[in-house]
DRENLUM-753381 format. One line per 5 residues: number of its first residue (from 0); their letters; for each residue x, y, z of C-alpha. Coordinates in nm, 2 decimals, decimal comma. Example, Ala and Ser with C-alpha at 12.3 -4.5 7.8 and 13.67 -1.06 7.14 Angstrom:
BEGIN
0> as> 1,23/-0,45/0,78 | 1,37/-0,11/0,71
***
This chain:
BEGIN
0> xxxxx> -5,15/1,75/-2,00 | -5,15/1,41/-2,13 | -4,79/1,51/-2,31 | -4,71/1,61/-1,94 | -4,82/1,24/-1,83
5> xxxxx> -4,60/1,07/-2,10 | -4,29/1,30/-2,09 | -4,30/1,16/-1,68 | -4,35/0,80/-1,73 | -4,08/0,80/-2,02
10> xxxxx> -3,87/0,91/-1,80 | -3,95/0,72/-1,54 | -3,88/0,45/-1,77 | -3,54/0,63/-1,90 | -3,42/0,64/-1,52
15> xxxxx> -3,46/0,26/-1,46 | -3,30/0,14/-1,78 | -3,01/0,37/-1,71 | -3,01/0,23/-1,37 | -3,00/-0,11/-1,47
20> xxxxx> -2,72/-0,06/-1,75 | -2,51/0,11/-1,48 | -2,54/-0,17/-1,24 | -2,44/-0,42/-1,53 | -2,12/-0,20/-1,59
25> xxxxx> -2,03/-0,19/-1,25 | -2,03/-0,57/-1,25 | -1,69/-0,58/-1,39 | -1,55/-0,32/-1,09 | -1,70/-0,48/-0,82
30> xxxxx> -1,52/-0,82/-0,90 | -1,21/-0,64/-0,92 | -1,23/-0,50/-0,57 | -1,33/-0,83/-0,42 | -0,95/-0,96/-0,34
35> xxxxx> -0,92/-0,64/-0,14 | -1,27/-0,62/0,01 | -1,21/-1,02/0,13 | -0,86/-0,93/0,25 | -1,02/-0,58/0,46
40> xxxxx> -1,24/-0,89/0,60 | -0,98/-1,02/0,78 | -0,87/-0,79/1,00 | -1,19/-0,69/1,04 | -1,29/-1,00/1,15
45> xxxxx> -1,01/-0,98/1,41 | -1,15/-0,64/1,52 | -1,53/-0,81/1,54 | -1,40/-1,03/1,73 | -1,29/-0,76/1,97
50> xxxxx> -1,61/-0,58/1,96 | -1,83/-0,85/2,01 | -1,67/-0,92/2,40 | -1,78/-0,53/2,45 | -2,15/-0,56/2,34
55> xxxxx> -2,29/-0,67/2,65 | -2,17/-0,63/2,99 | -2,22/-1,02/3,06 | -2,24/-1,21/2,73 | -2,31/-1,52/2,94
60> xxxxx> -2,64/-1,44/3,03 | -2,69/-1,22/2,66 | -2,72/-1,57/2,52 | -3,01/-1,68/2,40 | -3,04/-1,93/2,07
65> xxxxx> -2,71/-1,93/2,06 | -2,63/-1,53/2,02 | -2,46/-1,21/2,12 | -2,67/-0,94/2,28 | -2,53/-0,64/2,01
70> xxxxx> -2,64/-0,29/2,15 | -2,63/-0,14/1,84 | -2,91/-0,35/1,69 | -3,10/-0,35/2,00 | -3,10/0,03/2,02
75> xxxxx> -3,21/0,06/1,61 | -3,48/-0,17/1,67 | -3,63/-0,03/2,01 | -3,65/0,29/1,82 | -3,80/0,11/1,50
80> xxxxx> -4,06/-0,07/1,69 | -4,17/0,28/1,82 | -4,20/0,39/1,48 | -4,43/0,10/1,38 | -4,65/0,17/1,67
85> xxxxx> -4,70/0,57/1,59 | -4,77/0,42/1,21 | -5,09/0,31/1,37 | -5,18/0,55/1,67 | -5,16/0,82/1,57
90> xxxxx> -5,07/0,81/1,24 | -5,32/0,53/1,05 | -5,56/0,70/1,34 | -5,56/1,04/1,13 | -5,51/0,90/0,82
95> xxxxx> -5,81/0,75/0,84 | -6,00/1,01/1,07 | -5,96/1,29/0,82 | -6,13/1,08/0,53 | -6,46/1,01/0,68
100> xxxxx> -6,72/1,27/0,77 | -6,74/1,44/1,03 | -7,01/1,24/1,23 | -6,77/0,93/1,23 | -6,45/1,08/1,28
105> xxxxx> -6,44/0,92/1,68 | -6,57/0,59/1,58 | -6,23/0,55/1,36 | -6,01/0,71/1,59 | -6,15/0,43/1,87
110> xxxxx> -6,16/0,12/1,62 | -5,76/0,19/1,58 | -5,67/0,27/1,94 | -5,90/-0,03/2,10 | -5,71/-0,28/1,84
115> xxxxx> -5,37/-0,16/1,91 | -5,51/-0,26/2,32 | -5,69/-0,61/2,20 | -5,38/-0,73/2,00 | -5,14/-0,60/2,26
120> xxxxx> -5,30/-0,89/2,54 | -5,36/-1,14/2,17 | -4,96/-1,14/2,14 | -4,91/-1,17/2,48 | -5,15/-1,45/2,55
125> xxxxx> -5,04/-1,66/2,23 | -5,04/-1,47/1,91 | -4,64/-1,48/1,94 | -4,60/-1,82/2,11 | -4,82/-1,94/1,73
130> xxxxx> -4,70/-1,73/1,52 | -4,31/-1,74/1,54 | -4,18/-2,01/1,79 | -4,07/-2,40/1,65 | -4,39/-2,62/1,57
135> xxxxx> -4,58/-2,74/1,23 | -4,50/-2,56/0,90 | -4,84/-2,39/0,92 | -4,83/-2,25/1,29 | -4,59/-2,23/1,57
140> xxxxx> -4,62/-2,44/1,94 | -4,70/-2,29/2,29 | -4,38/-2,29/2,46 | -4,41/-1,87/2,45 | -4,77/-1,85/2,62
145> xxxxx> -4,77/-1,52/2,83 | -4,46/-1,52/2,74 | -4,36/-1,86/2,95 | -4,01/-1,92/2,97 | -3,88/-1,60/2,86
150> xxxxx> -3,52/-1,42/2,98 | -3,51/-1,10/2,91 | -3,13/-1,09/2,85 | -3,16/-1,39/2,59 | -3,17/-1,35/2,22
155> xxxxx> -2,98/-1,37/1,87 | -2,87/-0,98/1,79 | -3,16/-0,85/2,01 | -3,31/-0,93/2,32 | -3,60/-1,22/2,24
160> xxxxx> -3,82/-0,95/2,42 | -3,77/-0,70/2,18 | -3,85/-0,91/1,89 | -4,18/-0,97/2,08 | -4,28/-0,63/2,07
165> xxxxx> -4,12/-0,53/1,74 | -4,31/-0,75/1,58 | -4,64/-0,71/1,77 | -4,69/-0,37/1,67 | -4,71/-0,58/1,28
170> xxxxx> -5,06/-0,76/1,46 | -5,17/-0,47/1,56 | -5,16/-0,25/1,23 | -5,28/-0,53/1,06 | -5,65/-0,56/1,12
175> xxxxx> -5,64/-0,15/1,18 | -5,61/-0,09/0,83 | -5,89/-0,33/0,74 | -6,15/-0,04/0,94 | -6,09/0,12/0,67
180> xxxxx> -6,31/-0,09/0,42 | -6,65/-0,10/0,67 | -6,59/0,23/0,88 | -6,92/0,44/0,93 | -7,16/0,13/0,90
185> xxxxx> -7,02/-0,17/1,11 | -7,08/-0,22/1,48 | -6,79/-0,16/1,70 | -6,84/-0,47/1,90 | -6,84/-0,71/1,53
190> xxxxx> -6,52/-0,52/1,45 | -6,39/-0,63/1,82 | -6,48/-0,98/1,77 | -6,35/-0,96/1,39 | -6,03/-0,84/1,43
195> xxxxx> -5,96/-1,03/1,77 | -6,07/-1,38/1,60 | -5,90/-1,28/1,27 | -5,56/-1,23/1,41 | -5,59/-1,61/1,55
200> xxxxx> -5,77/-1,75/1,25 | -5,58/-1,54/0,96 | -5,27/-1,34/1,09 | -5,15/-1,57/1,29 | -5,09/-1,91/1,08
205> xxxxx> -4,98/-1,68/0,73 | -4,69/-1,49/0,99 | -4,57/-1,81/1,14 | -4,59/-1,96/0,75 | -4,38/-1,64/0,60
210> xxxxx> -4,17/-1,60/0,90 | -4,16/-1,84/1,12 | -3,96/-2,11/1,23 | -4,00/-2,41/0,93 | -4,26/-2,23/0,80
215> xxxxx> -4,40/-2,36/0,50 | -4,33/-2,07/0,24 | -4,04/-1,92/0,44 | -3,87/-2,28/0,36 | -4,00/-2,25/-0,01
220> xxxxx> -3,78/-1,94/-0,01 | -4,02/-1,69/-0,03 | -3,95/-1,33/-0,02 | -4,11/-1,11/0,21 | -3,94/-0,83/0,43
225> xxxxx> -4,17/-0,66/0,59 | -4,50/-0,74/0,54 | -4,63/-0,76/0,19 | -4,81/-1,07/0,23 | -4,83/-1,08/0,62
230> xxxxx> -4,98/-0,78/0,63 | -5,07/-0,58/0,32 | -5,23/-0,90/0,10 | -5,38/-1,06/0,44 | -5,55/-0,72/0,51
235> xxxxx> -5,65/-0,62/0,20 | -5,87/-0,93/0,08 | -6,01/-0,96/0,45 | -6,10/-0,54/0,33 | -6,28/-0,63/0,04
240> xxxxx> -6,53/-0,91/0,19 | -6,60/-0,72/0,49 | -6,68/-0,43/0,23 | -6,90/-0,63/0,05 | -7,05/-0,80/0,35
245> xxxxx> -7,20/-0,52/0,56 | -7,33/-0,34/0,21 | -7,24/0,03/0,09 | -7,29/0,30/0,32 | -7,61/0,44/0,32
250> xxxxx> -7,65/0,67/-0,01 | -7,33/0,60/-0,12 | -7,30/0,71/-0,53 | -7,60/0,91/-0,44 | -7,45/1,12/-0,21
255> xxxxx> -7,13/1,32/-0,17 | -6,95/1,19/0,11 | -6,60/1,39/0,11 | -6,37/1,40/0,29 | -6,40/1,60/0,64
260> xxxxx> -6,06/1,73/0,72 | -5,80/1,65/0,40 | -5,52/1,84/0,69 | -5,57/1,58/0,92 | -5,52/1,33/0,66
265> xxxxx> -5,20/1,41/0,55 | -5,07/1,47/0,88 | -5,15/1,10/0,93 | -4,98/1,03/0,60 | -4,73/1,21/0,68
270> xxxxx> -4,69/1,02/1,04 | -4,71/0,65/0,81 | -4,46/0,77/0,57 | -4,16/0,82/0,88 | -4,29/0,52/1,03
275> xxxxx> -4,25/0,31/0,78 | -3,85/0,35/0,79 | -3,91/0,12/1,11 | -4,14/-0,13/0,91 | -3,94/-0,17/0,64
280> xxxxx> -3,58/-0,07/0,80 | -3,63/-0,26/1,09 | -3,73/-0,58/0,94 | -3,38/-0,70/0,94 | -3,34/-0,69/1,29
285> xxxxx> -3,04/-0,49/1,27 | -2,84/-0,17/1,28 | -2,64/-0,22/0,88 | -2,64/-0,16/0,56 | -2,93/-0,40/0,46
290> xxxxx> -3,17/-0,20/0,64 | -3,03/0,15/0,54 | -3,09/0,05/0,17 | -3,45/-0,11/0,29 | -3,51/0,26/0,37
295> xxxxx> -3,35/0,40/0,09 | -3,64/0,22/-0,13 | -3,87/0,29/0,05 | -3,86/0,64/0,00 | -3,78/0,62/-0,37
300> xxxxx> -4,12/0,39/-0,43 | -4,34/0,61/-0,23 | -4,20/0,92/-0,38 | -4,27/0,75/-0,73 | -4,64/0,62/-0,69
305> xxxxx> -4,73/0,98/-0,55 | -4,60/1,12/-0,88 | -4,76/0,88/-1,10 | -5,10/0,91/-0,90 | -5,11/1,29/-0,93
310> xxxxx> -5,02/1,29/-1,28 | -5,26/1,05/-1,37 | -5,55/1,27/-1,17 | -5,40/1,61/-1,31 | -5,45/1,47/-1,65
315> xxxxx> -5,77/1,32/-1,60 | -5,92/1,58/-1,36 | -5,75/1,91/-1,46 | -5,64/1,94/-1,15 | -5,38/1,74/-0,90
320> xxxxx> -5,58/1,65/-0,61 | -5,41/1,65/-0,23 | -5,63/1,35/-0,17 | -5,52/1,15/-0,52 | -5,12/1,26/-0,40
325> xxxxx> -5,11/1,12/-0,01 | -5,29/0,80/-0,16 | -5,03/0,74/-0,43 | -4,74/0,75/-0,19 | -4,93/0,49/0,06
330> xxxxx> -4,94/0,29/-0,23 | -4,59/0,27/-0,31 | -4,51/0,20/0,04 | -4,73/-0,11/0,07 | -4,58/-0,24/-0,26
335> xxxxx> -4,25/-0,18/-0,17 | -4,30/-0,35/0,18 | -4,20/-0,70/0,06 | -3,96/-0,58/-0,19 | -3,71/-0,35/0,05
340> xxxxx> -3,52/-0,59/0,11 | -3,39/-0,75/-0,18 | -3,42/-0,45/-0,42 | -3,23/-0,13/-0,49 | -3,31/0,19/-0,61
345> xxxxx> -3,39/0,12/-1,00 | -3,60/-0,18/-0,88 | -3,79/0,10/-0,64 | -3,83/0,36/-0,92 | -4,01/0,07/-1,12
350> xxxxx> -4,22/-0,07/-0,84 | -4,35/0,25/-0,72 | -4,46/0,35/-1,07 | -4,63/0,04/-1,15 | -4,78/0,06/-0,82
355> xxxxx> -4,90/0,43/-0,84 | -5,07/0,31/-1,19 | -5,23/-0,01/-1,06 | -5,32/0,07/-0,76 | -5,50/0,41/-0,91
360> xxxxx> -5,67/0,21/-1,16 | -5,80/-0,05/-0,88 | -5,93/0,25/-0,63 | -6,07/0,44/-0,91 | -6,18/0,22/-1,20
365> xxxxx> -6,29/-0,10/-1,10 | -6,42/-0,01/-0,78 | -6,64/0,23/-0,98 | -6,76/-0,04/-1,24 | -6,83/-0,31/-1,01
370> xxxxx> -6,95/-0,07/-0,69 | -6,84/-0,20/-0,39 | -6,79/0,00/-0,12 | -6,47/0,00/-0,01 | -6,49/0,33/0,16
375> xxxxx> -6,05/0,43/0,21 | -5,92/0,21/-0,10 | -5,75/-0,04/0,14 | -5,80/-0,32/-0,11 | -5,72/-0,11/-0,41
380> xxxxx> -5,45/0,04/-0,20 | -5,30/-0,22/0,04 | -5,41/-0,53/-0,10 | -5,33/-0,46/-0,47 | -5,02/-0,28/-0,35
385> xxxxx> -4,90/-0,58/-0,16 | -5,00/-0,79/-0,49 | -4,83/-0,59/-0,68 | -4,46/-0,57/-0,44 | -4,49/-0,93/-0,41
390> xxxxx> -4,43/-1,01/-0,76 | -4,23/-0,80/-0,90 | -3,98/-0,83/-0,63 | -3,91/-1,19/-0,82 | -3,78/-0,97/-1,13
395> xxxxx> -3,61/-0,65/-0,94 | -3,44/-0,87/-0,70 | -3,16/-0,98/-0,95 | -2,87/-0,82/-1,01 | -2,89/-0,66/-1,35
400> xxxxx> -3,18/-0,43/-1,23 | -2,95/-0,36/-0,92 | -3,10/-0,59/-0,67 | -2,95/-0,78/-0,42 | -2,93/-1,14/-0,57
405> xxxxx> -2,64/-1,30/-0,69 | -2,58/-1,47/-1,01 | -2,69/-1,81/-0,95 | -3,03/-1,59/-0,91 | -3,38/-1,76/-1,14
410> xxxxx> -3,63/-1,48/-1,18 | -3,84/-1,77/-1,31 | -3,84/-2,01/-1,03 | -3,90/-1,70/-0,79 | -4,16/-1,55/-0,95
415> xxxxx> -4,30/-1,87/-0,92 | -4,26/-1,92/-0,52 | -4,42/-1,54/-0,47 | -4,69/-1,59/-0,71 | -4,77/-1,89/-0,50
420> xxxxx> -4,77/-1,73/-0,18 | -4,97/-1,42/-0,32 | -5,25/-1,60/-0,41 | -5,23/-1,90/-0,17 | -5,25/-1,62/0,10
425> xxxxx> -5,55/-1,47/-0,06 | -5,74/-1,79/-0,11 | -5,73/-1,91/0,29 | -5,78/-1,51/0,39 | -6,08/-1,50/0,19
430> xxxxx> -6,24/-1,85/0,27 | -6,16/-1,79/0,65 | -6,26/-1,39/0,62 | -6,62/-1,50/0,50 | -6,66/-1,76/0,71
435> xxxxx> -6,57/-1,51/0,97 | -6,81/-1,25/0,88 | -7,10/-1,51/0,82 | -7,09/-1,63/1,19 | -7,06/-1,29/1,29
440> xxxxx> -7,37/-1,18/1,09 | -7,56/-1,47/1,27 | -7,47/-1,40/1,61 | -7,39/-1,00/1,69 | -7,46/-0,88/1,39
445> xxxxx> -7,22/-0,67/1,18 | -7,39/-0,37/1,06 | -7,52/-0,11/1,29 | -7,91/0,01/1,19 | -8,05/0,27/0,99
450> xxxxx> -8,07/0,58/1,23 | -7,76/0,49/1,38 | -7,60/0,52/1,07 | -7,79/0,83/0,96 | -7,70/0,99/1,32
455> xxxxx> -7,32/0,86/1,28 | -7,11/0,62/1,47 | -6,98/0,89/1,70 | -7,33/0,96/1,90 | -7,46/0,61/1,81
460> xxxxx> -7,18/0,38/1,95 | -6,99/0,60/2,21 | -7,18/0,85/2,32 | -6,98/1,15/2,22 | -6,89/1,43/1,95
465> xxxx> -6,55/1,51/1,78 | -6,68/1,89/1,73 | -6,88/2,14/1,95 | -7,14/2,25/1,71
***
């Protein structure tokens, strides 16, 4: 077996050499087309030109920020947006769901669907005026409250109303994952307040910062798609003091607490994996190439880390767990999540099988030394797996490992900006998280008590059963 692990990761390692000595020779080729590509670019300008008067029936009132309403882009990205909301209900929902027992199966499925309602009325009532509209490099202004001022036929590319709910179904997956740290022992009305004051505290400044107008790393030049340290980073650290916080589940190390329904589970998987075309495909806010390859790479890492976390479990364990393969390929999607849209596929091969690795060795070994109770892996998973996209999109974002950077490119001085914002993220996310967590402690209280957790959340908080026994 452990010949069966090397032969796999050598050539792993064969395929993204190759890779990048192919790119280098087809250096030469692609300057030699160029005259004739910038030539086609004429005409097709011309023909642009003539498209662009067809987009929208009155580009007059299509402006918005000083755009073109295209229908192609506005069409791509209503259908991504849908596919970031199923990544949460249902498919985070059963994800999650199927890895808890049985008596807490409800309780999960009603921590993600109640978010995805209490950020819904957050983005409306300021989460997006704060986190992407003009203001300070650390958070936006107030001219979007309720959405104040908004024409629905304005926008760059898209509709300024689409954008608004593109990117609100990113607030609402965001604190959903981080259920998946304290599910089965926290009350459902601390995870209400948490989530609700986290968003504002947390989500909300790092978005505006990464994405938003003058933000302070976007104008550093930091890279970040889709999420890697909006979302994966800012949920994973918030994971692992929550975790820590409320305490291990009750007999936890003493007592087997598998799995309930590994079917449901990858269904839910299954449901993240498609959805994540429209996370990671739809982060350019448009219907082109950039976003095709953005998907592209995203199936190539997550194909990767679920090879590279089964091998490691099949050599380890005898066996190639189900469990050990869905997680792998999550993994490689959160790494990748910052990366798609500056790498290409060698840069995806290598970040998904560093990811699988690192992300195994997080969930596996050093939760188990130091015995926190991070009951779904979304540290070791998400927030190690955003770490780890982060970074190394600094090194597979030039052009000799195929990326998309041109030759002026310093891996150097980028690795520098992400490392920056990796761990700048994680500092204020941790300090604000505990902080969070303490005053919640004081007040509510976050952890439910002893019988409740022994009955499980499903009778204790709401009342109700998943099964008929």
């Amino acid at each position: 077996m452990r010949r069966i692990l090397t032969g796999m990761l050598v050539a792993l390692a064969v395929c993204a050499w190759s890779g990048a000595a192919f790119g280098q020779s087809n250096q030469g080729a692609e300057e030699g087309v160029a005259n004739a590509a910038e030539m086609a670019e004429v005409d097709a300008g011309e023909v642009d030109a003539s498209a662009d008067e067809t987009t929208v029936q009155n580009p007059d009132e299509a402006r918005g920020g000083g755009g073109v309403i295209d229908k192609a882009d506005t069409a791509w990205i209503m259908a991504a947006t849908a596919l970031v909301l199923f990544m949460t209900i249902p498919g985070l929902s059963l994800f999650y769901g199927g890895l808890v027992r049985s008596k807490n199966v409800l309780s999960v499925l009603m921590h993600c669907f109640f978010i995805t309602c209490v950020m819904t009325i957050f983005w409306l009532v300021c989460g997006y005026s704060l986190a992407l509209t003009e203001g300070c490099p650390f958070i936006g202004g107030l001219d979007r409250v309720f959405l104040k001022g908004l024409d629905p036929n304005a926008g760059d590319g898209i509709p300024e109303s689409l954008l608004f709910m593109f990117q609100m179904t990113f607030v609402i997956i965001t604190p959903a994952l981080i259920v998946g740290a304290f599910c089965e022992r926290m009350k459902f009305s601390a995870v209400v307040v948490f989530s609700l004051v986290w968003a504002l505290l947390v989500y909300v400044p790092v978005c505006h910062m990464v994405w938003g107008p003058g933000g302070w790393l976007l104008e550093k030049g930091v890279i970040d798609l889709a999420g890697g340290i909006v979302v994966h980073i800012t949920a994973g650290i918030a994971a692992l003091v929550l975790c820590i916080k409320v305490g291990p589940r009750k007999g936890h190390l003493k007592e087997k607490m598998a799995p309930h329904n590994l079917p449901m589970c990858v269904m839910g998987t299954g449901m993240l994996w498609v959805g994540w075309f429209g996370f990671n495909g739809g982060s350019d806010l448009g219907a082109n190439p950039d976003g095709v390859m953005a998907m592209l790479v995203t199936q190539v890492s997550a194909a990767t880390a679920a090879i590279v976390w089964t091998a490691i479990e099949w050599i380890k364990n005898g066996k190639p767990s189900v469990l050990g393969g869905v997680t792998g390929a999550i993994a490689g999607l959160a790494a990748i999540t910052p990366a798609s849209g500056e790498v290409g596929p060698v840069g995806a091969l290598c970040i998904g099988s560093i990811s699988g690795f690192v992300c195994w060795y997080f969930s596996v070994v050093l939760k188990s030394r130091f015995g926190y109770d991070d009951s779904l892996d979304v540290f070791g998973v998400h927030g190690v797996g955003g770490f780890v996209g982060t970074i190394l999109v600094a090194v597979f974002a030039a052009g000799q490992f195929g990326g998309m950077m041109g030759a002026d490119y310093s891996v150097a001085s980028q690795l520098g900006i992400q490392t920056l914002a990796a761990f700048g993220v994680a500092g204020y996310t941790l300090i604000i998280s505990l902080a969070l967590a303490a005053a919640i402690e004081k007040t509510i209280g976050l952890r439910v008590d002893e019988n409740d957790e022994r009955e499980g959340l499903d009778v204790a908080n709401h009342g109700e059963q998943a099964y008929s026994s």
